[in-house]
Structures are given as structure tokens and as C-alpha cells.
N, C-alpha and C positions, 0 to 999 in steps of 0.2 A: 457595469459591464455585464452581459448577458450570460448569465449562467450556463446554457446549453452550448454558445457558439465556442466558448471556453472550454467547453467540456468537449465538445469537436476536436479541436485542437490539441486540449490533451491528450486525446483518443492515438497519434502518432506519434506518439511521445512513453519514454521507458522509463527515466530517471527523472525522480525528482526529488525532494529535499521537506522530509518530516519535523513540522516542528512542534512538538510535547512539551507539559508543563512539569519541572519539578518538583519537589514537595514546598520548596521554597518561594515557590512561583516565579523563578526564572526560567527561562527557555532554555530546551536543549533542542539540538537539531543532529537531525541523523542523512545524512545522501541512502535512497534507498531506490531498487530499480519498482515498477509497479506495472498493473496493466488497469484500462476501464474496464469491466466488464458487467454488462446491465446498466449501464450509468453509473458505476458505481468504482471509486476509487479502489485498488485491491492490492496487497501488500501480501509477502509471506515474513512473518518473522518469528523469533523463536519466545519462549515464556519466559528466559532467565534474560531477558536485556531490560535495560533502564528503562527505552520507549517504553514498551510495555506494561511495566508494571507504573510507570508514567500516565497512561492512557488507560489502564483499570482504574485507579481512584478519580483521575478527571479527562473524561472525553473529550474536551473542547482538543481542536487541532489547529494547525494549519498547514496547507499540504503547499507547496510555494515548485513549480515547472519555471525555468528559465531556457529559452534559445539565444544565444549570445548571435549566431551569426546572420541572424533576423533584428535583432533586439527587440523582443521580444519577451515576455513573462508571463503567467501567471500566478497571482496569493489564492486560496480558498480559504475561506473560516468555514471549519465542517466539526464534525463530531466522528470520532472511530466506534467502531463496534467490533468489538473482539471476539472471536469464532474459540469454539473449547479448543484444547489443546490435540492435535492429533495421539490417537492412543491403540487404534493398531491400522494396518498394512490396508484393509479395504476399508476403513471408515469414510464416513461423510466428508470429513476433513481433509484425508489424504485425496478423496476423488477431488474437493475443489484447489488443493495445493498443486494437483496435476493439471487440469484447468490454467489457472496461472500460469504456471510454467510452459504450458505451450503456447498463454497468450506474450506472454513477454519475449523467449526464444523464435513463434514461430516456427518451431519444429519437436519433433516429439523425439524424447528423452533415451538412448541410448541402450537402458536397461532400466525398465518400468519395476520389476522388481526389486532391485535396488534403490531406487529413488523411493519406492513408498518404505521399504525399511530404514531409507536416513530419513524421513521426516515425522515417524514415532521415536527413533534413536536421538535427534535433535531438541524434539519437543517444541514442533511448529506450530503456526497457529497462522491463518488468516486474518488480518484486518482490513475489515471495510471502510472505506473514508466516506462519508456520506457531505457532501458539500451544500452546504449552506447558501453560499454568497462567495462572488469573485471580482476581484480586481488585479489590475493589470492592463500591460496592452500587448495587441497582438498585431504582429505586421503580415 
């Protein structure tokens, strides 16, 4: 399956479905909404969840997009790369958490200062899914 055309397709697409390894090497899966952005799988999640500390000791991923009313899918085998933790109101981290959030909403956030205050208060962090390889089909 062609990486790119997949990654198109992605591209209109919000929700999909994280899958991380445990320590025990079973799978755990999380539904998480997402945006592409640079080509690039983009996540906001926080530092105290499983995923996370799932995907610090082993990067290997799969990021898995379905449309049922297409029938439709896509798997990626990717690798995450995990952004520091956001840790105050204008850092680097909260501008690209703001970023995200108006790629995924498509519209801008209500009270910008607020929002960068919950995502040092949350302890968010962006993850990057960097795709590998895809399969699936796409209608």
C-alpha cells in the first residue's frame, strides 16, 4: 500500500486507534483523536498514562484509522517520538499543542489562556507517529 496516498487519506481523518506495547509485550490500544501535520502523525497526550510511558521504553507503534461507511482502513507500523513535557504557558510545547488543536478542531480555542494553563497543569506532551509502512484498503 502506498505510504503517501494513505497518508492523504489520513490527512481527513481525526480519530484513530493507538496501538503500544506493554512491558509484557502485549498490546494495549487507546481511540485517540489526531491531526497529520508535516506528514507527520500528531497526538496530544498527557505523561501519567500507560501509552506513554508504553512508548518511552519501546517506540515501535501502530497507529490503525478505520472508515466503516467506506470500508475502508488503514494499519501504520511507525515509531513515536515523544516531545518533553509541556512546563510553562508559552513554551515550545504548548505553541505546538496549540497547533494541534486547531488542526484537529479547525477552529481556534475560546480562551488561549486558559488552554496553555491546562496543558502545563495536565502535563501534556505531543507525540509524533512517524510511519514506517502501511496497510490496508482504501475505497
Amino acid at each position: 500500500m502506498d505510504i503517501h496516498r494513505t497518508l492523504d487519506w489520513a490527512s481527513t481523518r481525526t480519530h484513530g486507534v493507538l496501538v503500544t506495547l506493554r512491558r509484557d509485550g502485549r498490546a494495549q490500544s487507546s481511540d485517540v483523536v489526531y491531526a497529520l501535520l508535516d506528514g507527520t502523525i500528531c497526538i496530544s497526550l498527557t505523561k501519567s498514562r500507560a501509552k506513554t510511558h508504553n512508548m518511552r521504553r519501546d517506540p515501535r507503534v501502530v497507529f490503525h484509522i478505520t472508515d466503516p461507511g467506506s470500508w475502508s482502513y488503514a494499519s501504520f507500523d511507525a515509531e513515536a517520538e515523544l516531545s518533553a513535557v509541556a512546563s510553562a504557558p508559552d513554551d515550545a510545547v504548548v505553541d505546538d499543542l496549540a497547533r494541534l488543536y486547531r488542526a484537529v478542531t479547525g477552529d481556534e480555542h475560546p480562551d488561549w489562556d486558559e488552554f496553555r494553563a491546562a496543558m502545563v497543569a495536565e502535563g501534556r506532551l505531543v507525540t509524533r507517529i512517524h510511519p514506517r509502512s502501511a496497510t490496508g484498503q482504501i475505497h
